[in-house]
C-alpha positions as CSV (number, residue, x, y, z in Angstrom):
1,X,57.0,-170.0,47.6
2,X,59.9,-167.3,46.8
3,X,57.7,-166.9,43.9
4,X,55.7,-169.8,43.7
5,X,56.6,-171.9,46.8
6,X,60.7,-171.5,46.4
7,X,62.1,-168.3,44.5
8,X,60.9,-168.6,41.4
9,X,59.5,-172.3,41.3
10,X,57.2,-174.0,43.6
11,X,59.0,-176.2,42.5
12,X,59.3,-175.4,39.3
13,X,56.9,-172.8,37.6
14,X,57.4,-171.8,34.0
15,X,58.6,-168.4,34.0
16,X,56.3,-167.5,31.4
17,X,53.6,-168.5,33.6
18,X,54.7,-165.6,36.4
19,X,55.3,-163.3,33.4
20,X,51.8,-163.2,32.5
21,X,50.7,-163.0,36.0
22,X,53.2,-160.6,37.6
23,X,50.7,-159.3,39.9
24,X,50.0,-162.7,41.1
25,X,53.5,-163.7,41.0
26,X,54.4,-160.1,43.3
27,X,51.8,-161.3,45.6
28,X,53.2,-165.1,46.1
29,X,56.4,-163.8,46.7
30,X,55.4,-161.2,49.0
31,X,53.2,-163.6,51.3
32,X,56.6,-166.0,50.9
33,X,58.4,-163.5,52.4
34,X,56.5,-163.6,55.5
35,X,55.7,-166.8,55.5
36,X,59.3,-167.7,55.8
37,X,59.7,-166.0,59.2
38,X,56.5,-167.4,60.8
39,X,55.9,-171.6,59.6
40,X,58.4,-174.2,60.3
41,X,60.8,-175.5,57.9
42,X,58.4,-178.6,57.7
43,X,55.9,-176.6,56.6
44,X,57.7,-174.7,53.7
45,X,58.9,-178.0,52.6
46,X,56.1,-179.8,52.6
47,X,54.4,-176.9,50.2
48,X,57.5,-177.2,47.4
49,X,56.9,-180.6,47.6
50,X,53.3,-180.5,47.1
51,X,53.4,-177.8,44.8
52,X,56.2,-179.8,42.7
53,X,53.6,-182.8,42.5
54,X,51.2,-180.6,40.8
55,X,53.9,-178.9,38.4
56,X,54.9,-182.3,37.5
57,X,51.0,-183.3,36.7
58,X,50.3,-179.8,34.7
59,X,54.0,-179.7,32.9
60,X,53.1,-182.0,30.1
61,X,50.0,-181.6,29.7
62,X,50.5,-177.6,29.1
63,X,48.0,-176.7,31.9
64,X,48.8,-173.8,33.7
65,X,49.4,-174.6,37.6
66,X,48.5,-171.0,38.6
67,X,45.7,-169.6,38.3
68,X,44.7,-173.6,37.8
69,X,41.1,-174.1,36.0
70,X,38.8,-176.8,38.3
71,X,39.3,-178.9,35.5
72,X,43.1,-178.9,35.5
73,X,42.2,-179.8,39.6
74,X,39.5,-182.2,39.1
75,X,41.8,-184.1,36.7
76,X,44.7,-183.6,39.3
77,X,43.0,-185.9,42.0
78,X,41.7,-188.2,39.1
79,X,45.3,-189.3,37.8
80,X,46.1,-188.8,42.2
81,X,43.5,-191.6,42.3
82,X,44.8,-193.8,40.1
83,X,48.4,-193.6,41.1
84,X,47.3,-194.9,44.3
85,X,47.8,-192.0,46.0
86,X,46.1,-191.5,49.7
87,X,43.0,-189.4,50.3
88,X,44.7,-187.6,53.1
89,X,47.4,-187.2,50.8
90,X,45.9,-185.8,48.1
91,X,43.8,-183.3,50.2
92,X,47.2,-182.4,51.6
93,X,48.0,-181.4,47.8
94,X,44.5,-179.8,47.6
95,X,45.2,-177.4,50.2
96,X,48.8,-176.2,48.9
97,X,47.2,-175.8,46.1
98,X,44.7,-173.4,47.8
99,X,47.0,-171.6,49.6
100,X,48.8,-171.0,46.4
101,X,45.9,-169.2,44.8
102,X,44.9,-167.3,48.1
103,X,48.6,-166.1,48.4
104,X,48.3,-164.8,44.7
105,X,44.5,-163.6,45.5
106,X,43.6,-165.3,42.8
107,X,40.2,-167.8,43.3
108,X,40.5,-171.0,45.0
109,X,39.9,-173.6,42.1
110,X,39.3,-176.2,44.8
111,X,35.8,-174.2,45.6
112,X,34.5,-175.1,42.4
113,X,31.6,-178.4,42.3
114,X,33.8,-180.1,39.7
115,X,36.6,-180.6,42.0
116,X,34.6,-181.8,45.2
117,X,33.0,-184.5,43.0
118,X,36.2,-185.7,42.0
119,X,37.5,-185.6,45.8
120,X,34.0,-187.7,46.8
121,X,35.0,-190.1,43.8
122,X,38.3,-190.8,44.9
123,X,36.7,-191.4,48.9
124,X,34.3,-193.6,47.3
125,X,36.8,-195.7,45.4
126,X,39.4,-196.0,48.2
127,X,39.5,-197.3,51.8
128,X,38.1,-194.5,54.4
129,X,40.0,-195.4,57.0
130,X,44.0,-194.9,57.2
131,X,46.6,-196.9,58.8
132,X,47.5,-196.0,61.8
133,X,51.3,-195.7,63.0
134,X,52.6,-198.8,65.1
135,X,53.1,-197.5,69.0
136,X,56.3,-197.4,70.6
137,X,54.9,-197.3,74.2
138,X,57.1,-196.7,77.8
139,X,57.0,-200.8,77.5
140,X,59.4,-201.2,74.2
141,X,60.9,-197.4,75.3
142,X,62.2,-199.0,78.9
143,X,63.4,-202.6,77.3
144,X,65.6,-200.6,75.0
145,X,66.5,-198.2,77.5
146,X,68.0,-201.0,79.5
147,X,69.5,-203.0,77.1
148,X,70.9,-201.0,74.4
149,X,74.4,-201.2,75.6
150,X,77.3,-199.1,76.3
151,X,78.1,-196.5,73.8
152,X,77.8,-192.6,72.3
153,X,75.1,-193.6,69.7
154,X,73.0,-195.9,72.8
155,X,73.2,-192.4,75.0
156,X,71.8,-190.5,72.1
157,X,69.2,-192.9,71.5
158,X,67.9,-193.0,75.3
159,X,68.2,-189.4,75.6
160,X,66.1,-188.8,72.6
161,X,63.5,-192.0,73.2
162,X,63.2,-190.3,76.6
163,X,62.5,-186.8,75.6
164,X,60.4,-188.0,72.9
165,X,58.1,-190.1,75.0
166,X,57.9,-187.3,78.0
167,X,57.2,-184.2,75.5
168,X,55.4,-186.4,72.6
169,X,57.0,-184.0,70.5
170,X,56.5,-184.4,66.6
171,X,59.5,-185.0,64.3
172,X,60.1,-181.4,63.5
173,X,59.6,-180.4,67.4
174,X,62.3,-183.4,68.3
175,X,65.0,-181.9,66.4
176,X,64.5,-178.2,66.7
177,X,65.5,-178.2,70.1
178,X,68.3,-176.3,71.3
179,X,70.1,-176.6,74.7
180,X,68.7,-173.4,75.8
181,X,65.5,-174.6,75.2
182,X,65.5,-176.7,79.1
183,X,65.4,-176.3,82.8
184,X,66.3,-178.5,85.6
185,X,64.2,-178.7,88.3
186,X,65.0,-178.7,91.9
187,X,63.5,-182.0,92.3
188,X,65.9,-183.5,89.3
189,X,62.9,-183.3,86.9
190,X,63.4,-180.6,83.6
191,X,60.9,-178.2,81.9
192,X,61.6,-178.0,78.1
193,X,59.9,-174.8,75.7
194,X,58.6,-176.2,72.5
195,X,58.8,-173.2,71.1
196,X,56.6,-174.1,67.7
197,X,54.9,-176.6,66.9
198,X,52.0,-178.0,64.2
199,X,49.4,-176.6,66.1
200,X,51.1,-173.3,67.2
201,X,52.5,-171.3,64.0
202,X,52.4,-168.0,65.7
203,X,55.5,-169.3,67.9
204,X,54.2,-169.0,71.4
205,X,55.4,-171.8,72.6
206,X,54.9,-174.8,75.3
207,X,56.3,-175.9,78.3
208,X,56.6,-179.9,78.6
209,X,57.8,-181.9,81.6
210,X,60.6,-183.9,81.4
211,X,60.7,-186.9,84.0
212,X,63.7,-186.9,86.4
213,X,64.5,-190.3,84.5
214,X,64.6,-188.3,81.3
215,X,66.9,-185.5,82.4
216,X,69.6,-188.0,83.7
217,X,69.8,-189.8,80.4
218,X,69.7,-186.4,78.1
219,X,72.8,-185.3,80.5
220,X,74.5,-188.1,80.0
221,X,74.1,-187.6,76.2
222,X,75.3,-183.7,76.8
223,X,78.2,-184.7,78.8
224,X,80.0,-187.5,76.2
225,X,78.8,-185.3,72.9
226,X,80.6,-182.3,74.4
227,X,77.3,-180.1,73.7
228,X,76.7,-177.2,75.5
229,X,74.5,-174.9,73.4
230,X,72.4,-175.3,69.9
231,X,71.0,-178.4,68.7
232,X,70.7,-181.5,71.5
233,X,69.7,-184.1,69.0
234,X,72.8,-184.2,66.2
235,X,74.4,-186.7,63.8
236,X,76.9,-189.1,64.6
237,X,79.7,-189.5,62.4
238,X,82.0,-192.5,62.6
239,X,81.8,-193.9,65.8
240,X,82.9,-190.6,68.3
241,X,82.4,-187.3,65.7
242,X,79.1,-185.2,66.5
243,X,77.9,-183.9,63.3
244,X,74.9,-181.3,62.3
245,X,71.3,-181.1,63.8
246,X,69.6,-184.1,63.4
247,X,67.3,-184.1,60.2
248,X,63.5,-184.7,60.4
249,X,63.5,-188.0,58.7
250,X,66.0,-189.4,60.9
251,X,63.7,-189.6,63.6
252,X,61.5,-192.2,62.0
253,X,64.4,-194.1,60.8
254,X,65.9,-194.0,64.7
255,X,62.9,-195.6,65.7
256,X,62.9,-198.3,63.2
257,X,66.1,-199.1,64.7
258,X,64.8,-199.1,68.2
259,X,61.5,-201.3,67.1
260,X,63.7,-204.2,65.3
261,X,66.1,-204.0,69.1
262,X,63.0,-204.3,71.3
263,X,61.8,-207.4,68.7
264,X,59.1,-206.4,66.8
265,X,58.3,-208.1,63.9
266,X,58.8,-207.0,60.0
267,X,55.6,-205.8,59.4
268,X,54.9,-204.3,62.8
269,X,58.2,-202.3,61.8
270,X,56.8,-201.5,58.6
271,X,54.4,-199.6,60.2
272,X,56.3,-197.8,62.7
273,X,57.2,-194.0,61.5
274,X,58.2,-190.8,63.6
275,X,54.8,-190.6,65.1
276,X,55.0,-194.3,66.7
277,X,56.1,-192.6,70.3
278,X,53.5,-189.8,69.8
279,X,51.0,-192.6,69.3
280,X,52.3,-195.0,72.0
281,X,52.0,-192.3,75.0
282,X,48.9,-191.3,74.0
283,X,47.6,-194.7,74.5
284,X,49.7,-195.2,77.7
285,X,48.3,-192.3,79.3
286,X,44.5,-193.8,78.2
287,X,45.3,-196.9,79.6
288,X,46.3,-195.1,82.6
289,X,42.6,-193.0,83.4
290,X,44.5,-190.0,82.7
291,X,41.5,-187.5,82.0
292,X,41.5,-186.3,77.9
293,X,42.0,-182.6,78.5
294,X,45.3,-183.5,80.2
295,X,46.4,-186.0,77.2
296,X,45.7,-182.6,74.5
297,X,47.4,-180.2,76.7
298,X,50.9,-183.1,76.9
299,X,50.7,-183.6,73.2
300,X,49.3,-179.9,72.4
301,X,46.3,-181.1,70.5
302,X,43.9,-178.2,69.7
303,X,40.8,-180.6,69.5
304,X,40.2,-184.4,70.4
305,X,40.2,-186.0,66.9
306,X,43.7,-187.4,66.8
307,X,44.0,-188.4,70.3
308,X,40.4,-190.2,70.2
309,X,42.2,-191.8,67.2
310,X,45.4,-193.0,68.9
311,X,43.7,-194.0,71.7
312,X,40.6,-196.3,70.0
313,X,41.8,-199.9,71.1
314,X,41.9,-198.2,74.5
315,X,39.0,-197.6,74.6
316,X,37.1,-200.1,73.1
317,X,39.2,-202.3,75.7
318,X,37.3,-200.8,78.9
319,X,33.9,-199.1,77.0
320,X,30.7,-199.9,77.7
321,X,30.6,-203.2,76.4
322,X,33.5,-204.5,77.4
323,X,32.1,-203.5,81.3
324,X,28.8,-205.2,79.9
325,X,31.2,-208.3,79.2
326,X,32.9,-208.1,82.3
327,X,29.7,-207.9,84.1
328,X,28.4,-210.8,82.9
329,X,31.0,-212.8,83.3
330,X,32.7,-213.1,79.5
331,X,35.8,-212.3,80.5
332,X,38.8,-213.9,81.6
């Protein structure tokens, strides 16, 4: 938010509009200030992003973004409705929106009974339940792990499959890590800090395990890049040249590329994004009896929603009526 989500524009916020509010405005770019040195990058962008969606909506209509009338809100989802636009998406946009007015101490808009009867309407008109990311489990991870070849650009790709799958680290976890961020272990496995993460703004940070597997093919990648401190996962330039840290959506896009190797079909790589290896060890380690507590504390889940989510097909597959089935002699 630099003053309104990015110096001056949450994406882009009429100046006049700040003018009239400078108390506001000094209290956006304040909490920006500090926000900067405590959320991810994937976080602030996210917010300019969100925030430009709803300059864009208010712009030409003359309606002021900030403070923004439940009306100029309500209508906000409306139009988000009929765009197409995703529930989870727009409640996304809802709650930069809310954080926009809290950081300005200004009253939340999205409080008002006008605006959760346009949320409920848009539920009601669209499907409640979202797609669900494509898996890439250890079985497509170890097909391409064996067959990919000879090459810098294969050793990149096993050494981040590898550390993907063993920390189930999100995009923005993936390609924040530095060098200094692992250990090797006595007996050839490695310990890597996630030092923040989606669930963890305050920076703590959590230790992963890295399989002994894992840490042979991320040293491999360490040896032929050359890299010995900063950013593991970088770009590749040419065919030899190591460039930058990897960007956040090149994850996703990686494992596109690893989905159409292994054989999956078009639309099953449709579906794949950068959660796909988040998703497919979740259900591996379901499939597996691990226990649920252990499955949150590997992919540092707070509560159970999400891996209960990943892990549904799992569970249906071995529930109580598929014992029942089993019982009774339904089953092949």
């Amino acid at each position: 938010m630099e003053s309104h989500f990015n110096a001056g524009n949450l994406a882009a916020a009429p100046i006049a509009t700040v003018a009239r509010l400078s108390t506001p405005a000094d209290n956006i770019r304040a909490w920006w200030r500090k926000a900067r040195r405590v959320y991810p990058e994937a976080t602030l962008r996210a917010w300019r992003f969100d925030w430009a969606a709803f300059i864009a909506f208010c712009k030409p209509r003359g309606a002021l973004p900030l403070p923004a009338s439940p009306a100029t809100v309500a209508a906000f989802i409306e139009a988000c409705g009929e765009a197409g636009k995703k529930p989870a998406t727009v409640r996304r946009y809802l709650a930069t929106i809310a954080c926009a007015h809290r950081a300005a101490k200004l009253i939340n808009p999205n409080d008002d009974e006008d605006v959760k009867l346009a949320l409920k309407g848009l539920y009601n008109r669209s499907p409640k339940r979202q797609r669900q990311a494509k898996a890439l489990g250890w079985h497509q991870i170890k097909r391409f792990l064996i067959t990919a070849g000879d090459g810098i650009r294969a050793d990149r790709e096993r050494a981040l499959l590898a550390v993907a799958y063993d920390t189930m680290a999100r995009r923005s976890e993936l390609v924040a890590l530095d060098v200094e961020d692992f250990r090797w272990m006595d007996d050839d496995s490695g310990r890597v800090i996630i030092r923040r993460s989606k669930t963890d703004q305050a920076g703590e940070g959590s230790v992963a395990y890295l399989s002994p597997d894992t840490v042979a093919y991320l040293r491999v990648w360490l040896r032929v890049s050359g890299i010995s401190s900063g950013a593991v996962f970088r770009r590749l330039i040419g065919r030899e040249r190591i460039g930058a840290r990897l960007q956040v959506d090149s994850i996703a896009q990686t494992f596109k590329r690893v989905a159409e190797f292994v054989g999956m079909t078009e639309e099953e790589m449709r579906q794949v994004s950068g959660h796909s290896i988040r998703v497919g060890a979740t259900q591996d380690m379901l499939a597996l009896n691990i226990d649920l507590a252990s499955v949150m504390q590997a992919g540092r889940w707070k509560t159970t929603v999400m891996p209960m989510r990943y892990g549904e097909e799992v569970h249906a597959g071995r529930g109580g009526m598929a014992r029942t089935a089993k019982a009774q002699g339904r089953t092949k």
